[in-house]
N, C-alpha and C positions, 0 to 999 in steps of 0.2 A: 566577547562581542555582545550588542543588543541586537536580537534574534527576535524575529514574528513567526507564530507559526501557524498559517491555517490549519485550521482542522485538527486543531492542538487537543481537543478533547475526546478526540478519537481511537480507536484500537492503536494504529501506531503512531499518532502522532502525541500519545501520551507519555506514552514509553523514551519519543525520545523529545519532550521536555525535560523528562525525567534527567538524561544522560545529558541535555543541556547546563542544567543547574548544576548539574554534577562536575560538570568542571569549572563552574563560575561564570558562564552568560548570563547574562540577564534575558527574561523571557515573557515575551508578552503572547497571549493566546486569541486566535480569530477563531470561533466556531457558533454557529447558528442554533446548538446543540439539536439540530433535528433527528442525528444519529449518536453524536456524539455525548459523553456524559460527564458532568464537570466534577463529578467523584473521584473521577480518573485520575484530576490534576494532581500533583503535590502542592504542598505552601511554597510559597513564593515564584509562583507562574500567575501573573495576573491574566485574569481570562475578560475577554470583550464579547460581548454575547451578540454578535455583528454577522451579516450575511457577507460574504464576497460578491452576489450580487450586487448590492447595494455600491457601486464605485466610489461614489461621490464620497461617502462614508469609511470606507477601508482609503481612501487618499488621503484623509482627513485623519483619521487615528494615526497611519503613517507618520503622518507630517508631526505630530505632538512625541510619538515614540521613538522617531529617528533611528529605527534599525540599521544593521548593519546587511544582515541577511535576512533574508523571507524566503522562509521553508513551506511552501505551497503542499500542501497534502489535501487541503477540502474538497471532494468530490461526490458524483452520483457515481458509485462504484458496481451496481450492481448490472450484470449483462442483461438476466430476464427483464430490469424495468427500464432499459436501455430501449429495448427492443418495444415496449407495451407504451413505452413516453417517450421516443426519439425528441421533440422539441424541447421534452427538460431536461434529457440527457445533456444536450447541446449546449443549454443554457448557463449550467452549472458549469460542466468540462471546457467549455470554449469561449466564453463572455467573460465567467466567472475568471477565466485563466487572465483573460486580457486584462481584466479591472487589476486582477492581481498586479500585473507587469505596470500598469499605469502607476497604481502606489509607489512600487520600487524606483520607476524611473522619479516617479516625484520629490524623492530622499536619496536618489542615489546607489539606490540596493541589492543586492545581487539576490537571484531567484536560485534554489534550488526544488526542479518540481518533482513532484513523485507522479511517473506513467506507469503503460503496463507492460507487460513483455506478451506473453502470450497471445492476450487478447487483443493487443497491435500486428504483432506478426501474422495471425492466422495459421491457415491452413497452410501452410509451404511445405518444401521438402526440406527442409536445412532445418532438420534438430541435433544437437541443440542449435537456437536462431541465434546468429552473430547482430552487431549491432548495424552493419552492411547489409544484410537480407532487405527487399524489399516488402515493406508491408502489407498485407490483404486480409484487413480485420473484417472478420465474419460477422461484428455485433456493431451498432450505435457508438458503444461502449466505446473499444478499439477506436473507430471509427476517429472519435471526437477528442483522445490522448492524443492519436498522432497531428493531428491540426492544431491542438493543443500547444505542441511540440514545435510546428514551424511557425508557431507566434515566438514559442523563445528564442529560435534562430534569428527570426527577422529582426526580432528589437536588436541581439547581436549585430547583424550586417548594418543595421539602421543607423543605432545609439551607441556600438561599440563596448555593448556590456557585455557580460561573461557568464549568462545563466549557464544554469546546466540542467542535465535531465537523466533519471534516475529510472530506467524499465523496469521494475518489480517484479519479481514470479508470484508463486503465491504466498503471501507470508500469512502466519498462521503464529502463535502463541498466546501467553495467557493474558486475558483482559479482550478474548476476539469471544462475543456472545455467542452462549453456545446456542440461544434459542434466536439469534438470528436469521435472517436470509442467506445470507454469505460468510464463508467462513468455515470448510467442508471437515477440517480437523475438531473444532470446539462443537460441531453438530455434532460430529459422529459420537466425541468422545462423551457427550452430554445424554445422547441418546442409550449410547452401554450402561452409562450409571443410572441411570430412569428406569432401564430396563426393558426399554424399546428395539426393535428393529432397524436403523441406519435404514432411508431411502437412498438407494442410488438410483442415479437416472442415466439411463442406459444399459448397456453389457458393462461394465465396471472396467473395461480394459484400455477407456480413455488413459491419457498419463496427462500429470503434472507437474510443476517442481515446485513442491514446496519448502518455503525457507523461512529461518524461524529470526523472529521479531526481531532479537539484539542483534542478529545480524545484518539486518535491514538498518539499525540505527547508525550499527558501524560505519556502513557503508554512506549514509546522510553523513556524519561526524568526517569523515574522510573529502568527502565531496565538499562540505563549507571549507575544510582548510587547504584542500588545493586550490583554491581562488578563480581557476580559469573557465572557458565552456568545456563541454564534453558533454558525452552523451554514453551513458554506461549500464549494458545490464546486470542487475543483481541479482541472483537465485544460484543455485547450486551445480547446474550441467547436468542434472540427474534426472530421468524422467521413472515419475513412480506411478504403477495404475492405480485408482480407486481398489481395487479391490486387492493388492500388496497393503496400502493403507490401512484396512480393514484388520490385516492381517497383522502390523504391528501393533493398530490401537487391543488386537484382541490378546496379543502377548503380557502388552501394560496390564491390560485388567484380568491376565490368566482365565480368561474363554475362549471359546470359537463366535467370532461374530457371525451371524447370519443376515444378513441386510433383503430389504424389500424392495425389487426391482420395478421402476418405472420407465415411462417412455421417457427419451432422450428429450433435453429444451431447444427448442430452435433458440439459433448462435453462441450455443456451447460448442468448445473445439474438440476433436478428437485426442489430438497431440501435441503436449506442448513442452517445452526446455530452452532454457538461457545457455548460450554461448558466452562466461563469462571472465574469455581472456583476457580482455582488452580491462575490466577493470580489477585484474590483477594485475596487469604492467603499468598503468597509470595513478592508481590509486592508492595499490597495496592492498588492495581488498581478497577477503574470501570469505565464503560460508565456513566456518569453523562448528556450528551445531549439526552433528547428524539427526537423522529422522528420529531416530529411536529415541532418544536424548529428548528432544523438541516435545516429541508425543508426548510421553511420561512425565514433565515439567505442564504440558496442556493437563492431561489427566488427572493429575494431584492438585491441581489448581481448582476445577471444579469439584475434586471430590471433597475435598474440605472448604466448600460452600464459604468462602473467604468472601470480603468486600470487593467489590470489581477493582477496587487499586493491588489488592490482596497478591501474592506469590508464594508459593509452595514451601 
């Protein structure tokens, strides 16, 4: 297929150009690189140094590239600056998404978007959260995925396309900055070889599910070749606290981690996990990387100070 990817130069949308080429699409790349970093790419991923703001511009590149699919991953991802920028949260997650839909419909194109799990569902009682849970995101963040989310429906009910949508847990592997904002495995584990302290904020007894990169690609790879809509979450069904976490990155590096406790962030969640049957009978999808596994491949990746495309 000819394949667009926003946010192609990013933590995972590099990884899976990467799995793109690798089976022979052809690939073209959207990213603004404000986060993103175009070291990432491999050769033969042309990259367009283009905002998804920008509509007029992403329907215009569209129109020349004639994808087949657009794999939507460019986002403001992060909850704290959700919460501290509501309006450019908004702008990115909710405009940006539509400009996105507008290119496709302009060429015919089917969307595949990357949302969130967690930080869509909230605070509920249904963990792990099914894809039937009613949403009640506690951030911007959340907030502006799921509206996100019922543009791709509408164009569905509208134009009769077949987007789909892809809730993410937390995914985490190598090429996710360790000296980043986000990204609470490559902090930590960046943090042990420094020889720092790990901040956690809160009592550490929050949970998460995190899931590692090539299984998040799978799971994209799976979704372009089923063709149709859906709406599927990915992560593991496992809920791990911050400070089990701690506890395997300290096995990796044979320590005891000691982390430095902070006050909790407003619109972080307490508890979070994917209910991810539905894209095991429709998909054929699973997490296949355990934690330990995940860590250890993050670990070794920063410790031998490789190039950000670099792997262990």
């Amino acid at each position: 297929m000819r394949v667009l990817v926003t946010g192609g130069a990013g933590f995972i949308g590099s990884h899976l150009v990467d799995a793109l080429l690798a089976r022979g699409d052809t690939v073209t790349v959207v990213d603004d690189l404000s986060t993103g970093r175009d070291g990432r790419l491999a050769a033969g991923a042309g990259l367009c140094r283009e905002s998804i703001m920008e509509a007029a511009a992403l329907t215009a590149l569209a129109r020349r590239v004639r994808p087949d699919l657009i794999c939507h991953l460019a986002a403001q991802a992060d909850v704290r600056i959700s919460v501290a920028d509501v309006a450019g949260d908004t702008g990115v997650n909710i405009l940006g998404t539509v400009s996105v839909l507008e290119a496709a419909r302009a060429v015919g194109a089917r969307v595949v978007f990357a949302s969130t799990g967690g930080a869509l569902y909230g605070a509920i009682d249904a963990v792990p959260s099914p894809e039937n849970a009613r949403p009640e995101p506690a951030a911007p963040y959340g907030a502006a995925k799921y509206c996100a989310e019922q543009y791709l429906g509408l164009y569905n009910r509208l134009y009769g396309t077949a987007h789909a949508v892809l809730r993410l847990g937390n995914v985490y592997g190598p090429r996710q900055d360790p000296a980043g904002e986000a990204g609470v495995v490559s902090i930590f584990c960046g943090a042990v070889l420094a020889g720092r302290r790990p901040t956690v904020f809160g009592d550490g007894k929050q949970t998460r599910d995190y899931v590692y990169v090539g299984d998040v690609v799978d799971a994209f790879l799976r979704a372009a070749d089923h063709g149709g809509a859906g709406v599927w979450n990915i992560g593991t069904g496992v809920s791990t606290t911050i400070l089990e976490l701690l506890e395997a990155i300290g096995r990796t590096a044979d320590q005891t981690v000691q982390p430095v406790f902070a006050a909790a962030r407003l619109g972080e969640l307490q508890h979070s996990a994917l209910d991810v049957t539905r894209a095991g009978r429709e998909l054929g999808w699973t997490a296949r990387t355990a934690l330990a596994e995940g860590i250890t491949k993050v670990y070794r990746w920063i410790e031998a100070r490789e190039p950000v495309r670099g792997e262990p």
